[in-house]
TIDODO-587957 format. One record per residue: residue number from 1; x, y, z of N, C-alpha, C in turn. Coordinates in steps of 0.02 Angstrom, whole numbers, plus 50000, padded with zeros to 5 digits. Layout:
N
<node num="NUM" n_xx="X" n_yy="Y" n_zz="Z" ca_xx="X" ca_yy="Y" ca_zz="Z" c_xx="X" c_yy="Y" c_zz="Z"/>
...
END
This chain:
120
<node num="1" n_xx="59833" n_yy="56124" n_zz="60332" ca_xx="59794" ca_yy="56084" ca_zz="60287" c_xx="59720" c_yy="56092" c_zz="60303"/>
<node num="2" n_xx="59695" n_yy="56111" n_zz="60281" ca_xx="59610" ca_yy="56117" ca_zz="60273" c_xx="59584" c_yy="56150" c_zz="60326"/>
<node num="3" n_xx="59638" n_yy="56194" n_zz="60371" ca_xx="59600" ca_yy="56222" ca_zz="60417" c_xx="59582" c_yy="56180" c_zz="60464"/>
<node num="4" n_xx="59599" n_yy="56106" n_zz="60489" ca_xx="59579" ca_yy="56065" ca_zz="60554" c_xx="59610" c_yy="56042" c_zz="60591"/>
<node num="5" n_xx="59629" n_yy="56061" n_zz="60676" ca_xx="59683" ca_yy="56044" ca_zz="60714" c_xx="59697" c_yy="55992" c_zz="60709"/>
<node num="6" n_xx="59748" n_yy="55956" n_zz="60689" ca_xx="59759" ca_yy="55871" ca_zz="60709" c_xx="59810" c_yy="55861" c_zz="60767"/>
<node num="7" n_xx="59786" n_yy="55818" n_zz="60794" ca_xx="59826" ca_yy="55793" ca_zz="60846" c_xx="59862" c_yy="55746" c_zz="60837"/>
<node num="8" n_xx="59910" n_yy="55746" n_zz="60787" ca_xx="59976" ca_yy="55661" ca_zz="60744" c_xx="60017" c_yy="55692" c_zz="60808"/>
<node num="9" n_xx="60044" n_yy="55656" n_zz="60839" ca_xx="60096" ca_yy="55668" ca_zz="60888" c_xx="60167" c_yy="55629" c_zz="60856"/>
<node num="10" n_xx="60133" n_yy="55555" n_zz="60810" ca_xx="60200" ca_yy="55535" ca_zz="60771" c_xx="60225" c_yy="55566" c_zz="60709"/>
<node num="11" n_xx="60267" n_yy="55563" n_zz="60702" ca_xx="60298" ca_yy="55552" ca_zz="60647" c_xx="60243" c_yy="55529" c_zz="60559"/>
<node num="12" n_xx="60244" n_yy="55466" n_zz="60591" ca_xx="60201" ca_yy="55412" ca_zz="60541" c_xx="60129" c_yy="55453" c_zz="60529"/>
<node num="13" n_xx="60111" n_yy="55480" n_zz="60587" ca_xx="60032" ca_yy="55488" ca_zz="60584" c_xx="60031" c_yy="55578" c_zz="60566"/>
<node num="14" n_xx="60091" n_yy="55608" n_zz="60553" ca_xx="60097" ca_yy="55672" ca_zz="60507" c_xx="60103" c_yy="55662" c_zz="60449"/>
<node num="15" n_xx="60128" n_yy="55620" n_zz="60430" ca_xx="60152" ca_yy="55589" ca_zz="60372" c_xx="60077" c_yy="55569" c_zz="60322"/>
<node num="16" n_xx="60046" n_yy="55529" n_zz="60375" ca_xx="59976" ca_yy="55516" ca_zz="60335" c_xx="59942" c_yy="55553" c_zz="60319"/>
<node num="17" n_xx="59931" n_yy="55612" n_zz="60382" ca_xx="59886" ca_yy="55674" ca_zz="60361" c_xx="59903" c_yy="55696" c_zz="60305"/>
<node num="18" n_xx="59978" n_yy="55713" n_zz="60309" ca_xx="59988" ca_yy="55751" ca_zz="60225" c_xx="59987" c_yy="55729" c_zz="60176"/>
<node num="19" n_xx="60006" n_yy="55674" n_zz="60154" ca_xx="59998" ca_yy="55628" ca_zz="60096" c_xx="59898" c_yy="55620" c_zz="60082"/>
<node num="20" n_xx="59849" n_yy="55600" n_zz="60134" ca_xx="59797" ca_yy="55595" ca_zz="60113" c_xx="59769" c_yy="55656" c_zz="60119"/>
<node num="21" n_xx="59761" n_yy="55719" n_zz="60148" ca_xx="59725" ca_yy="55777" ca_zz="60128" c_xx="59778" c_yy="55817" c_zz="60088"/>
<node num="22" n_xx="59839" n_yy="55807" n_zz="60054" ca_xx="59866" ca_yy="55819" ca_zz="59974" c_xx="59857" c_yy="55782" c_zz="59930"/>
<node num="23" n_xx="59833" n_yy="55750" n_zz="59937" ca_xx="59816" ca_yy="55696" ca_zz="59870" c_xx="59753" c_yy="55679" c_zz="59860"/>
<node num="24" n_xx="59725" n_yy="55624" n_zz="59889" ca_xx="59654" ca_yy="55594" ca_zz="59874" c_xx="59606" c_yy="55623" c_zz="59921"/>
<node num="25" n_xx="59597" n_yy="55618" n_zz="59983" ca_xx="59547" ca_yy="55669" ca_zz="60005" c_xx="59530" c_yy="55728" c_zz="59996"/>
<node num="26" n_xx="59562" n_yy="55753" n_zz="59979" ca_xx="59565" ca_yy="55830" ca_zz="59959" c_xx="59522" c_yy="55816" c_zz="59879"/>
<node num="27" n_xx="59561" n_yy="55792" n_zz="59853" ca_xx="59509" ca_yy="55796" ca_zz="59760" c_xx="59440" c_yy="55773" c_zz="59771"/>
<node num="28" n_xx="59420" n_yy="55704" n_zz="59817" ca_xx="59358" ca_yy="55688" ca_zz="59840" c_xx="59312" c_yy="55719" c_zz="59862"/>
<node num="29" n_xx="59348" n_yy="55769" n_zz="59907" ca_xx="59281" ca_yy="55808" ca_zz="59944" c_xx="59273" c_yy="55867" c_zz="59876"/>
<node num="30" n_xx="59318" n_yy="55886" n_zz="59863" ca_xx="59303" ca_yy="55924" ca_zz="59810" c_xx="59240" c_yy="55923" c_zz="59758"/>
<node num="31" n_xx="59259" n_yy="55856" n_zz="59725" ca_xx="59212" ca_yy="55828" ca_zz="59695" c_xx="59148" c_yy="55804" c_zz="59727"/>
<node num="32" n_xx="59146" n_yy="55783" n_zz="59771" ca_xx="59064" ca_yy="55764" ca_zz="59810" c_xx="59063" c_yy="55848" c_zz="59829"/>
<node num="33" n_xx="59079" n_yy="55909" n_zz="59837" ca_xx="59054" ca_yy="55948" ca_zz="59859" c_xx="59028" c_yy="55985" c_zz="59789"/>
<node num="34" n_xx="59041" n_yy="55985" n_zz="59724" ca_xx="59032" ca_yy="56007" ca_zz="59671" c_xx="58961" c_yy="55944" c_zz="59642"/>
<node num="35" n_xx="58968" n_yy="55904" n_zz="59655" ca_xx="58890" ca_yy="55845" ca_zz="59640" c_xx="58885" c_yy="55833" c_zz="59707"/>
<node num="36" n_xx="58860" n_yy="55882" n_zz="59765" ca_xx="58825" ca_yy="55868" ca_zz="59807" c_xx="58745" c_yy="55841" c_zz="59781"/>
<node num="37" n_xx="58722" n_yy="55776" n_zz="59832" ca_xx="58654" ca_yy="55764" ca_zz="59816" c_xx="58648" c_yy="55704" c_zz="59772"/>
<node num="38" n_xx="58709" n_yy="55716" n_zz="59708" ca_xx="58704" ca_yy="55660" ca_zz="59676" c_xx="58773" c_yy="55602" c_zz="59678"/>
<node num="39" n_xx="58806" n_yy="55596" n_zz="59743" ca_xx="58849" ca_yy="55539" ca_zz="59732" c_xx="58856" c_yy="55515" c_zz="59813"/>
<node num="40" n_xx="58880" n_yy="55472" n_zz="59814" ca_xx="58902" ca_yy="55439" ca_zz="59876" c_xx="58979" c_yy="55443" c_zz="59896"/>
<node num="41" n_xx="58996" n_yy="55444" n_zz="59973" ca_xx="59058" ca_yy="55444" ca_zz="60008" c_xx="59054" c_yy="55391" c_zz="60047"/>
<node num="42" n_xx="59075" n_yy="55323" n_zz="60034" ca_xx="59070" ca_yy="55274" ca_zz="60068" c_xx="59142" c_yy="55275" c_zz="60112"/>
<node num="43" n_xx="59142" n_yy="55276" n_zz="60184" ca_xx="59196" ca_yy="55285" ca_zz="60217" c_xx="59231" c_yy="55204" c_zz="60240"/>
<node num="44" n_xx="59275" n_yy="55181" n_zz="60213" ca_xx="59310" ca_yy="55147" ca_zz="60218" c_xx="59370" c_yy="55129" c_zz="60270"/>
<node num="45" n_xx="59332" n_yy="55096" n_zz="60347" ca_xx="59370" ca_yy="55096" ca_zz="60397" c_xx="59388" c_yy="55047" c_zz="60439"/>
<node num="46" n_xx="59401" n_yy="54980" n_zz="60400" ca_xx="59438" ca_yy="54926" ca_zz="60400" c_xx="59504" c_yy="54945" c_zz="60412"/>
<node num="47" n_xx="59530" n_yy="54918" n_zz="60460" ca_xx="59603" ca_yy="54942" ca_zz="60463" c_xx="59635" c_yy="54898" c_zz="60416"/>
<node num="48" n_xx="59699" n_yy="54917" n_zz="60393" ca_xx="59731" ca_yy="54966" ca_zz="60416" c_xx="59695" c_yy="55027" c_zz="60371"/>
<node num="49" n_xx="59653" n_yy="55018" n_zz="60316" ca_xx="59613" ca_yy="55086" ca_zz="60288" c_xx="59642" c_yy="55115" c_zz="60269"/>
<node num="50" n_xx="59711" n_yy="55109" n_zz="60230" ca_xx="59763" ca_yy="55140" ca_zz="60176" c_xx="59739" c_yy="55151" c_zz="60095"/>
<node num="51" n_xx="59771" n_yy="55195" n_zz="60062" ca_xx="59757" ca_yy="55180" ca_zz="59992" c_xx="59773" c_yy="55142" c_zz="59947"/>
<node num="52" n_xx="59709" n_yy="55094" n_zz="59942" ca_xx="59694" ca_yy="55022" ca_zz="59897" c_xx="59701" c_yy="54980" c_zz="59943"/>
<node num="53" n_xx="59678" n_yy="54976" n_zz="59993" ca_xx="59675" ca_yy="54919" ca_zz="60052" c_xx="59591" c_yy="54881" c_zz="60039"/>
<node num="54" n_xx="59560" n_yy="54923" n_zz="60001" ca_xx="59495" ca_yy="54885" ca_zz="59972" c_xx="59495" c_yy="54868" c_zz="59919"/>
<node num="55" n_xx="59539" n_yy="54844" n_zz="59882" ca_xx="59565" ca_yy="54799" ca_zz="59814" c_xx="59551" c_yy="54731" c_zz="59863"/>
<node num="56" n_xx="59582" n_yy="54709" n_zz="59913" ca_xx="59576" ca_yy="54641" ca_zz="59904" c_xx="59498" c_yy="54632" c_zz="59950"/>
<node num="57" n_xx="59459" n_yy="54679" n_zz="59985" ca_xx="59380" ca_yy="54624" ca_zz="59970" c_xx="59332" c_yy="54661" c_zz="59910"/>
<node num="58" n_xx="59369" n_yy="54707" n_zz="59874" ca_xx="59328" ca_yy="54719" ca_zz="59794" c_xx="59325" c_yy="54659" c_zz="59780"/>
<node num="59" n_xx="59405" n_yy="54601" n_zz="59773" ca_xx="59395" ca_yy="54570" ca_zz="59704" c_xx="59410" c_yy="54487" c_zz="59776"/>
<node num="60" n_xx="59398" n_yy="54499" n_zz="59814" ca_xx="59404" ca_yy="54433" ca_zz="59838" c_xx="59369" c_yy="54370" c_zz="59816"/>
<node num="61" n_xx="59368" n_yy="54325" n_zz="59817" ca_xx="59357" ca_yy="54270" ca_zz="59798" c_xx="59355" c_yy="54207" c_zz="59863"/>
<node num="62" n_xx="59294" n_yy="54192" n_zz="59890" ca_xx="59263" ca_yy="54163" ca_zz="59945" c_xx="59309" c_yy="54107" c_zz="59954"/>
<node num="63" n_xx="59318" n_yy="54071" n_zz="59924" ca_xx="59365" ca_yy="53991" ca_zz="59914" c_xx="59404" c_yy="53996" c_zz="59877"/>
<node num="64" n_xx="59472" n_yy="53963" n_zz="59886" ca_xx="59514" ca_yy="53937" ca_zz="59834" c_xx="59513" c_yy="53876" c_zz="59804"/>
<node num="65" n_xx="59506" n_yy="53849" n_zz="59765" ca_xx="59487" ca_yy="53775" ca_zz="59742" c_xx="59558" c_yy="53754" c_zz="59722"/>
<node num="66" n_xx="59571" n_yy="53699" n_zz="59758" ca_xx="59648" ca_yy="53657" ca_zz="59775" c_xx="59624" c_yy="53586" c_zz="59748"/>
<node num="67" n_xx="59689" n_yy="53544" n_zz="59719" ca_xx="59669" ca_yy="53488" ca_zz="59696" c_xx="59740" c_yy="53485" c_zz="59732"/>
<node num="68" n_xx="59713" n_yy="53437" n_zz="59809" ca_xx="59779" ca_yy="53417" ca_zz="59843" c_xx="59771" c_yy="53331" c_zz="59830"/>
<node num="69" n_xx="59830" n_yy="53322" n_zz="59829" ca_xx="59824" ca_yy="53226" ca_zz="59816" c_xx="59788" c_yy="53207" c_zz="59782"/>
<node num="70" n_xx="59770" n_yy="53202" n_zz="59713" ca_xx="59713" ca_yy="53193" ca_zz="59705" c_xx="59629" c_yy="53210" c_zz="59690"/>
<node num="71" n_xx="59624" n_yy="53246" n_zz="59742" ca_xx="59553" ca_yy="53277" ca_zz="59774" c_xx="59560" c_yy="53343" c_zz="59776"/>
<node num="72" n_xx="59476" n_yy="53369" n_zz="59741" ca_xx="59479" ca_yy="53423" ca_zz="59752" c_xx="59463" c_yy="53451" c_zz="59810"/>
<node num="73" n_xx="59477" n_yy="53518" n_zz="59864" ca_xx="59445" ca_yy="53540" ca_zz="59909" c_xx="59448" c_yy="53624" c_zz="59897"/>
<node num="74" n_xx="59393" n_yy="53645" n_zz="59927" ca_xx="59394" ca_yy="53734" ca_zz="59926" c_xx="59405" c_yy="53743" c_zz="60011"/>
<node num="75" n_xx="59451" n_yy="53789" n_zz="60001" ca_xx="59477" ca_yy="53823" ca_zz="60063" c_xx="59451" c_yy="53901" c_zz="60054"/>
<node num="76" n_xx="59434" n_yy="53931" n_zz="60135" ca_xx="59447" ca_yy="53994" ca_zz="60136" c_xx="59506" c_yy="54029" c_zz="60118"/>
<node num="77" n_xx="59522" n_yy="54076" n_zz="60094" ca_xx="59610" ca_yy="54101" ca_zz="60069" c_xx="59601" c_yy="54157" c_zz="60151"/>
<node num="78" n_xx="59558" n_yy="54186" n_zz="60171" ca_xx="59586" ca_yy="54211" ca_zz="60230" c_xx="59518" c_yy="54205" c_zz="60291"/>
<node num="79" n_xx="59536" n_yy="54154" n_zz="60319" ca_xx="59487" ca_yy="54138" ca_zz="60357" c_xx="59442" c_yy="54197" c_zz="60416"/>
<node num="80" n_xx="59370" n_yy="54207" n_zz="60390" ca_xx="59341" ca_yy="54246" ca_zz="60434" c_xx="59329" c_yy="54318" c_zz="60396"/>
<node num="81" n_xx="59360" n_yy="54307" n_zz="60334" ca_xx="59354" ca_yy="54374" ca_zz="60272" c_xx="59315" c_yy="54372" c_zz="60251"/>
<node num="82" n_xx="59281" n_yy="54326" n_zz="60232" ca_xx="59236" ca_yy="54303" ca_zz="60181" c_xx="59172" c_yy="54345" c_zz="60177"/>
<node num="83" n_xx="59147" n_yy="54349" n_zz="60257" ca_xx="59081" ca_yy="54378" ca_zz="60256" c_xx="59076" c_yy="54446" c_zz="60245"/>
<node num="84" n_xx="59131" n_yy="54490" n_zz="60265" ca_xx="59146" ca_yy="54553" ca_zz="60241" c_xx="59170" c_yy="54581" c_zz="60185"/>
<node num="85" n_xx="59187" n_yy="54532" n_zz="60156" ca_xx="59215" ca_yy="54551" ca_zz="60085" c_xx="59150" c_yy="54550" c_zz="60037"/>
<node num="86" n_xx="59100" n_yy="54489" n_zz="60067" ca_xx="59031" ca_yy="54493" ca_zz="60028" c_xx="59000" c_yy="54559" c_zz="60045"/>
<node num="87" n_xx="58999" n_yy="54564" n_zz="60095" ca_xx="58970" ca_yy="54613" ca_zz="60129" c_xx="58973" c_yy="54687" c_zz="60065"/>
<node num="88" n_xx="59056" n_yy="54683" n_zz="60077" ca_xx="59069" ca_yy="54771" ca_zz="60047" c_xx="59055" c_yy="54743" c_zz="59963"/>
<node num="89" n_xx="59052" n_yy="54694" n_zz="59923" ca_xx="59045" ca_yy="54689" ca_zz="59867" c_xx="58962" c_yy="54687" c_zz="59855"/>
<node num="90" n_xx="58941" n_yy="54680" n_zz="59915" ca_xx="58865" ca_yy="54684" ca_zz="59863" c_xx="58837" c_yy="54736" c_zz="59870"/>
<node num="91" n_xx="58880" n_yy="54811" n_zz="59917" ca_xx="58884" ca_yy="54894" ca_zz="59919" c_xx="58897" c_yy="54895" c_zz="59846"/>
<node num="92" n_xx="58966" n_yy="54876" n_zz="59809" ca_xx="58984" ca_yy="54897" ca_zz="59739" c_xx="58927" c_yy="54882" c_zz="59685"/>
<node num="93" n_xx="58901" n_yy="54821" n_zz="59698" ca_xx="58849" ca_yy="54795" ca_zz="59660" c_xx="58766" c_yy="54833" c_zz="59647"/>
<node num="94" n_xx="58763" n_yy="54841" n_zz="59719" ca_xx="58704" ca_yy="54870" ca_zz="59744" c_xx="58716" c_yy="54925" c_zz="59684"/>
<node num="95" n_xx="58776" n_yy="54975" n_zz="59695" ca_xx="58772" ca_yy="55045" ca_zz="59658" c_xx="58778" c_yy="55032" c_zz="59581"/>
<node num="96" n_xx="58799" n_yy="54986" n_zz="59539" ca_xx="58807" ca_yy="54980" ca_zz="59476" c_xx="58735" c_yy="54960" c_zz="59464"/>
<node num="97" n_xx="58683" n_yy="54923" n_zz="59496" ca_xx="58630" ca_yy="54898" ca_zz="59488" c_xx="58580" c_yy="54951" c_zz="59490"/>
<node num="98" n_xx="58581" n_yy="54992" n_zz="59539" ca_xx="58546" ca_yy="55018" ca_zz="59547" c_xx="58538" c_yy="55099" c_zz="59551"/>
<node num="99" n_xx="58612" n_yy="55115" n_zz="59557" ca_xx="58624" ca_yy="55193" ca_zz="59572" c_xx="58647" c_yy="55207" c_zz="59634"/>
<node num="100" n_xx="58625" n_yy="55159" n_zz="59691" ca_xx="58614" ca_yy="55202" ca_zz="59748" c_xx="58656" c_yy="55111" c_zz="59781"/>
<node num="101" n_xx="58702" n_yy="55117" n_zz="59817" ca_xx="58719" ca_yy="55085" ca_zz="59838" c_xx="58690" c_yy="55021" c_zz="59914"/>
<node num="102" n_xx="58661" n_yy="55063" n_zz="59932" ca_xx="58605" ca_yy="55032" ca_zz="60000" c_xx="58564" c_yy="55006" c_zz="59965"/>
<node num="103" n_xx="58533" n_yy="54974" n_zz="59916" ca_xx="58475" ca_yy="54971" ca_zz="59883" c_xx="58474" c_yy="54893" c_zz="59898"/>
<node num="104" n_xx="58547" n_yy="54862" n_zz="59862" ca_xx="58542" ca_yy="54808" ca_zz="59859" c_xx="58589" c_yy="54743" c_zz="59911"/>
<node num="105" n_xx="58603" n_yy="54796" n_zz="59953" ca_xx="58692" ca_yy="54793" ca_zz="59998" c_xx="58672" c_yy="54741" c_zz="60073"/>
<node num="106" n_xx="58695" n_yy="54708" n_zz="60070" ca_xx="58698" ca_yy="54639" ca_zz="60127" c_xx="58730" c_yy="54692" c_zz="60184"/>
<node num="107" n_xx="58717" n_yy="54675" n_zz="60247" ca_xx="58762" ca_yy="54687" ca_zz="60304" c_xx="58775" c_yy="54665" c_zz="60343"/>
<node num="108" n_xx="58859" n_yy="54679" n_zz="60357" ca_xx="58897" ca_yy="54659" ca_zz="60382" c_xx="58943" c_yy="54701" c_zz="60410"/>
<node num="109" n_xx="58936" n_yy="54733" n_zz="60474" ca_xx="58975" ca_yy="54774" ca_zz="60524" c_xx="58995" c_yy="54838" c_zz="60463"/>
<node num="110" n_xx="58984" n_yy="54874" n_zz="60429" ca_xx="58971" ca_yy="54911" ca_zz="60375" c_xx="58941" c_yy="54961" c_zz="60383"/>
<node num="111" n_xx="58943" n_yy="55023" n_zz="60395" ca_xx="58888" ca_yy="55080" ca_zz="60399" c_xx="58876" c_yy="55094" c_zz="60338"/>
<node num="112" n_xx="58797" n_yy="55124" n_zz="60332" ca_xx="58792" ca_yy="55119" ca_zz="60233" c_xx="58807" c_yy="55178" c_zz="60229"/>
<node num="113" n_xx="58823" n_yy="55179" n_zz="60140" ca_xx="58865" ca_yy="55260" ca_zz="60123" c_xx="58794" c_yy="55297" c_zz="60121"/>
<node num="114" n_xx="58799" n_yy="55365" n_zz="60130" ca_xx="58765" ca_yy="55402" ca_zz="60171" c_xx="58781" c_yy="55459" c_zz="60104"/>
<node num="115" n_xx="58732" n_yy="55508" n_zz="60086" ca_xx="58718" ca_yy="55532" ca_zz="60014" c_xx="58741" c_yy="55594" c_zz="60056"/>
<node num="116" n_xx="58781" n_yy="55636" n_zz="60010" ca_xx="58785" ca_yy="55710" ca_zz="60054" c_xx="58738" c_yy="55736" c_zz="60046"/>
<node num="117" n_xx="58689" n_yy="55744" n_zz="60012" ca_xx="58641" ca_yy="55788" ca_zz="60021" c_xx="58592" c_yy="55766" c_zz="60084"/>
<node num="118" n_xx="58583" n_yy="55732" n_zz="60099" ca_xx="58555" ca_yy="55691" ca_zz="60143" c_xx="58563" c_yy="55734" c_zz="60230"/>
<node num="119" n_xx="58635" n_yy="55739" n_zz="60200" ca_xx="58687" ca_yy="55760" ca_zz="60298" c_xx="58681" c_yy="55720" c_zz="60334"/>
<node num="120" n_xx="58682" n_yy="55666" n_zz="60323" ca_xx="58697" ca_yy="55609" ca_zz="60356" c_xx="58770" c_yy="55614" c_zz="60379"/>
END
């Protein structure tokens, strides 16, 4: 696969290599290497860092608003998420706003996506 020694000694972790450089990594680099200069590769390395494991802080939602007994209260839905989920959503924001994703992007333990033309 792509010409790069890997060292998967499991099972599981051969398994991943081939499924993500046959499928989605492979079309990605493709494409950022054909619009080099003009797009971003934001590397996504939250574990577990599977495909669509950034669906839930795309669309997270800070509080849940509960009407227990009575009363309303907002709870965290996963305590200690919150700031990172803002974090990577105002990367998405930043780039619809502006083009360029760092522009407008809060941080939070996050390295910013890095332009290939750049070689960053």
């Amino acid at each position: 696969m792509s010409g790069t020694v890997h060292n998967n000694t499991t099972e599981f972790d051969r398994t991943k290599a081939l499924l993500g450089q046959s499928s989605s990594q492979r079309n990605v680099r493709y494409l950022s290497d054909a619009y080099a200069g003009q797009n971003y590769n934001p590397q996504y390395s939250i574990t577990p860092g599977f495909h669509a494991t950034d669906l839930l802080p795309t669309f997270y939602d800070l509080n849940v608003d509960l009407t227990l007994f009575g009363h309303d209260e907002s709870h965290p839905l996963i305590s200690g998420f919150g700031s990172f989920a803002q974090a990577y959503q105002s990367y998405l924001v930043s780039h619809a706003r502006s083009g360029d994703p760092n522009t407008y992007a809060k941080t939070f333990n996050i390295s910013s996506c890095d332009q290939l033309a750049e070689g960053r």
